[in-house]
C-alpha positions as CSV (number, residue, x, y, z in Angstrom):
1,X,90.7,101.4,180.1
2,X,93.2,98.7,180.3
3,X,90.0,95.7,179.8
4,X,89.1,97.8,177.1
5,X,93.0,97.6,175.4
6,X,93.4,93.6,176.4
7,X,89.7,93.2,174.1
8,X,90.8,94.8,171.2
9,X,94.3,93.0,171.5
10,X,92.5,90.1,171.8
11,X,90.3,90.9,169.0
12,X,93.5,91.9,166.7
13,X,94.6,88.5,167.7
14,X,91.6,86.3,167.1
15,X,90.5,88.4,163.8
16,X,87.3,88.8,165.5
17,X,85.4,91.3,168.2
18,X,84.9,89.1,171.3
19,X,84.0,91.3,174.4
20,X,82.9,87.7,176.4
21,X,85.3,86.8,178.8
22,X,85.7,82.9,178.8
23,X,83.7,82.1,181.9
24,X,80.9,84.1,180.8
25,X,80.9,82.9,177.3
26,X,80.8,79.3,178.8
27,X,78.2,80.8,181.6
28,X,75.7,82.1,178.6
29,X,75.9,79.4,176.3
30,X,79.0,80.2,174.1
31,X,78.0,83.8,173.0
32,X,80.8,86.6,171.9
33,X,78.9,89.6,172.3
34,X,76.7,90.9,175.3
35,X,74.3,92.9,173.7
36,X,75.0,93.2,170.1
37,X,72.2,92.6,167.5
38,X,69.8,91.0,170.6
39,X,67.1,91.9,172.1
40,X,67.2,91.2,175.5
41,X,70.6,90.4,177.6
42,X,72.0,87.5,178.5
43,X,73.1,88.7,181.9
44,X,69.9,89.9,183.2
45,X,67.4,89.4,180.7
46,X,67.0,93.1,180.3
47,X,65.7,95.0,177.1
48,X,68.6,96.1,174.9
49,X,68.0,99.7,173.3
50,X,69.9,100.6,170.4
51,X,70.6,104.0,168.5
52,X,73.1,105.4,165.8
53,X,76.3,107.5,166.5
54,X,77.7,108.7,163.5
55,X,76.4,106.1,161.2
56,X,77.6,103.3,163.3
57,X,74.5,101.5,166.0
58,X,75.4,101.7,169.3
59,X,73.6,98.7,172.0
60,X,73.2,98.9,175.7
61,X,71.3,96.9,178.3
62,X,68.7,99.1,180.1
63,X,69.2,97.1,183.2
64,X,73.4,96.4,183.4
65,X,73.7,99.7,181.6
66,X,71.6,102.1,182.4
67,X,71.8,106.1,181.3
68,X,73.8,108.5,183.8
69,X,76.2,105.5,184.2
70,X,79.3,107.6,183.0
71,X,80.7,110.9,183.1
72,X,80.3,111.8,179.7
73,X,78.3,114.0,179.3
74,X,78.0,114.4,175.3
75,X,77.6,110.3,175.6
76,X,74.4,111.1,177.4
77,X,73.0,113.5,175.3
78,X,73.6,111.5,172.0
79,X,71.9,108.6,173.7
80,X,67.9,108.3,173.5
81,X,65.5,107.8,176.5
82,X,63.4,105.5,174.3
83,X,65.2,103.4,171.4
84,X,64.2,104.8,167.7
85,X,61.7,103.0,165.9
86,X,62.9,100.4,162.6
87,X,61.8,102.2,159.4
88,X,59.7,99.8,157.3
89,X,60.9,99.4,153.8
């Protein structure tokens, strides 16, 4: 919980989400965000699955984060076992 408060402060602070820490951002070639809007991760070179959650898309590494990794329970229902397919215009 407390990583969780010092990103968003730091976020608040910056005007910007940034949930790399410095050495990792440096590490992975300067990126701010793990997972978001990529395909594979930069940690492990895992696929990266994404689904909605109340109108909002939620990302996750398959590798780094995989399913039954929390004790939420209603966070593992809502998420798929296979990522939804992109509607076509």
């Amino acid at each position: 919980w407390s990583h969780t408060v010092a990103l968003l402060k730091r976020g608040f602070e910056c005007g910007s989400i940034i949930t790399v820490d410095a050495a990792d951002a440096k590490k992975y070639g300067g990126i701010r965000r793990y997972v978001y809007n990529k395909s594979t991760c930069p940690a492990c070179g895992g696929r990266v699955v994404q689904w909605e959650i109340q109108a909002r898309t939620a990302y996750a590494c398959q590798t780094c984060q995989p399913r039954g990794a929390t004790d939420d329970d209603d966070a593992l229902e809502r998420a798929p076992k296979t990522p939804p397919k992109k509607k076509k215009p």
